[in-house]
C-alpha positions as CSV (number, residue, x, y, z in Angstrom):
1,X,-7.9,-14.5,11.8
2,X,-7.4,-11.0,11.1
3,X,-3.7,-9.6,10.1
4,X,-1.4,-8.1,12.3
5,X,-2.0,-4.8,13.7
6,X,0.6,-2.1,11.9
7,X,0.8,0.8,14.3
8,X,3.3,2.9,12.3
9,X,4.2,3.8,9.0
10,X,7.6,2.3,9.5
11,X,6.4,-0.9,10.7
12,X,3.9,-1.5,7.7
13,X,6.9,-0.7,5.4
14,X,8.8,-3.1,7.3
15,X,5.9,-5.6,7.1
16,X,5.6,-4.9,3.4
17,X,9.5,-5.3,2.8
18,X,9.4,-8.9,3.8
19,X,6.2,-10.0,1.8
20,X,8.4,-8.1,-1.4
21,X,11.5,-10.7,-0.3
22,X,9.4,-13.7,-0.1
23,X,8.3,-12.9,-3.8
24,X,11.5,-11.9,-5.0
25,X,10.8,-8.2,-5.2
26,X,13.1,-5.7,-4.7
27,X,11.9,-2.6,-2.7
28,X,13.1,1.8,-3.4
29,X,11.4,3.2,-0.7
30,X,11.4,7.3,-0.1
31,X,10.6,8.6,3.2
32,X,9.5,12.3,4.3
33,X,9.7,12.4,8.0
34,X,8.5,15.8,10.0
35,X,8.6,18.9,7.9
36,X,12.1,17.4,6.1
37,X,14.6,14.6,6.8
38,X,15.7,16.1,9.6
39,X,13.2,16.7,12.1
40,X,13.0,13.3,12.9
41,X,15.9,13.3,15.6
42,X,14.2,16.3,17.0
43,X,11.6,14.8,19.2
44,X,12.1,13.4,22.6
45,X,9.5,11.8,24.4
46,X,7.9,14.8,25.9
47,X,6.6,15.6,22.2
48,X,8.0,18.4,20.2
49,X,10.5,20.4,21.5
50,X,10.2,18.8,24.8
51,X,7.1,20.5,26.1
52,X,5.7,18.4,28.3
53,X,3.0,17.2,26.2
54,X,1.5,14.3,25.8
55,X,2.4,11.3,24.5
56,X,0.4,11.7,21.9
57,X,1.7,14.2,20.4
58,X,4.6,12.0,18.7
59,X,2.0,10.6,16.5
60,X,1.6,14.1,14.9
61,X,5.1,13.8,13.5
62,X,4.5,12.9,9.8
63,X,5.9,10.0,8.3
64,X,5.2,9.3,4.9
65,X,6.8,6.7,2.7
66,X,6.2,5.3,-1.0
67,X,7.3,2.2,-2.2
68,X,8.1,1.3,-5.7
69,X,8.5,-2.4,-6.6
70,X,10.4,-3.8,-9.9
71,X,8.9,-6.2,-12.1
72,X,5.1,-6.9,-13.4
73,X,2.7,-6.2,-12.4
74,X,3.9,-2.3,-11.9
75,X,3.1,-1.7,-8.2
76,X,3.1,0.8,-5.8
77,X,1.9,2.2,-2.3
78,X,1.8,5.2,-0.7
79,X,1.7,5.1,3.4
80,X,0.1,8.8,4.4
81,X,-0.1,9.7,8.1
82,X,-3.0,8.7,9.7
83,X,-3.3,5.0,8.2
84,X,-4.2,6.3,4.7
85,X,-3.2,3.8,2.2
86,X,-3.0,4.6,-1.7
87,X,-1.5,1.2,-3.7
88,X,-1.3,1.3,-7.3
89,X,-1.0,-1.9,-9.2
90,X,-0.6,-0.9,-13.2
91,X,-2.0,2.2,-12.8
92,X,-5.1,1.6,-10.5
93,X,-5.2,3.1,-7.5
94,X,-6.6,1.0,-4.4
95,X,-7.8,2.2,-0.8
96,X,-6.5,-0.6,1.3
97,X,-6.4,-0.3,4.9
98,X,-3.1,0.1,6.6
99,X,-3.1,-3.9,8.5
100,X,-4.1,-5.7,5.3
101,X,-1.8,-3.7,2.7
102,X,1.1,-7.2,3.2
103,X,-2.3,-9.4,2.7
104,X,-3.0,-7.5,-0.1
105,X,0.4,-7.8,-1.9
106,X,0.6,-11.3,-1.2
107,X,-2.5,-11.9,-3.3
108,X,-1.6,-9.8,-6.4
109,X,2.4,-11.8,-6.2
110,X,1.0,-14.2,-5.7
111,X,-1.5,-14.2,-8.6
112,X,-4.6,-14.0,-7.0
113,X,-5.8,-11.2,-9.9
114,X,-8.0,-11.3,-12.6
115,X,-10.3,-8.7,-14.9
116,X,-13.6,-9.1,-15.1
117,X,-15.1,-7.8,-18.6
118,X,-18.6,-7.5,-19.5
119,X,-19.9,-6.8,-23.0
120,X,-23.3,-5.0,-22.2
121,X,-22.8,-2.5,-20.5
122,X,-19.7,-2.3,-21.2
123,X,-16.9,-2.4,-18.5
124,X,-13.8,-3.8,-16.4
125,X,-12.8,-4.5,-13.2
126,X,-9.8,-5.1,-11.8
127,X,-10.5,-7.9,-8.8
128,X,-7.8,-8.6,-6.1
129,X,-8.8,-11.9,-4.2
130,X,-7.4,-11.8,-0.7
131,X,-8.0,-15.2,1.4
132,X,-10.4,-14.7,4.2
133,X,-11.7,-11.4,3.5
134,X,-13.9,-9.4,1.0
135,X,-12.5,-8.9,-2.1
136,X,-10.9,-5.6,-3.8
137,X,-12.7,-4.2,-6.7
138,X,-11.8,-1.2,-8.7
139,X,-13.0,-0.2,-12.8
140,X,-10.9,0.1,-15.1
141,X,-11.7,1.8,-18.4
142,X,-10.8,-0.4,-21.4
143,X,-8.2,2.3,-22.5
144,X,-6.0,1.7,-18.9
145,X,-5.7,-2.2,-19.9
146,X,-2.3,-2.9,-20.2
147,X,-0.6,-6.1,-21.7
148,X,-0.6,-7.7,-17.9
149,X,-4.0,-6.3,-16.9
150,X,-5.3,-8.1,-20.6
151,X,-3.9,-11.1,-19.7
152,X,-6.1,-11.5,-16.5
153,X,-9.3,-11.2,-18.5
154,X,-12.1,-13.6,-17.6
């Protein structure tokens, strides 16, 4: 079944805010809405300044968050505008699309992490197992291991 649809970049934060409470995380979240904090109130439903345009044109408001979590692993994301996704878990950066970003953090909560490490050639990669969908593969050179990163070595 694929995950809920996340239309907006406050209703993936939201999404993401209760997968951080079922694992005991807590969540500092920074948000730039518009061209500052205070454009948001601005817009009516007639787009900005009320002229008449479509719909639309509420999606061009910018809303950007980041999320910090506490504890290990170190863990970030970064919601852009247009369903750009950028989460950082000890220090390596994923592309995960917007819908499976709660999926996602589920799986590395929830343990569903380990490092594979090959002698010749020589490399590692950091592998996020998600259930029911392809998982999420990125290098890591041996000098970004950290303590938790070494512990997940197969």
């Amino acid at each position: 079944m694929p995950p809920p649809h996340l239309p907006t970049t406050q209703s993936a934060v939201l999404a993401i805010e209760a997968v951080a409470a079922r694992h005991g995380r807590t969540v500092r979240a920074q948000h730039d809405i518009g061209r500052d904090r205070t454009f948001a109130g601005l817009v009516g439903p007639d787009g900005p300044g009320g002229s008449g345009g479509s719909l639309g044109e509420l999606d061009a408001i910018a809303h950007e968050a980041l999320l910090e979590f506490d504890g290990r692993p170190a863990v970030t994301v970064r919601l852009f505008t247009h369903d750009e996704v950028a989460v950082t878990v000890e220090g390596i950066a994923f592309d995960v699309d917007r819908d499976r970003v709660p999926g996602f953090l589920n799986a590395v909560w929830s343990d569903l992490v380990h490092v594979k490490a090959r002698t010749f050639p020589p490399s590692t990669t950091l592998i996020v197992t998600v259930p029911g969908e392809p998982s999420h593969r990125e290098d890591i050179g041996v000098h970004s291991l950290t303590p938790w990163l070494s512990g997940r070595i197969r």
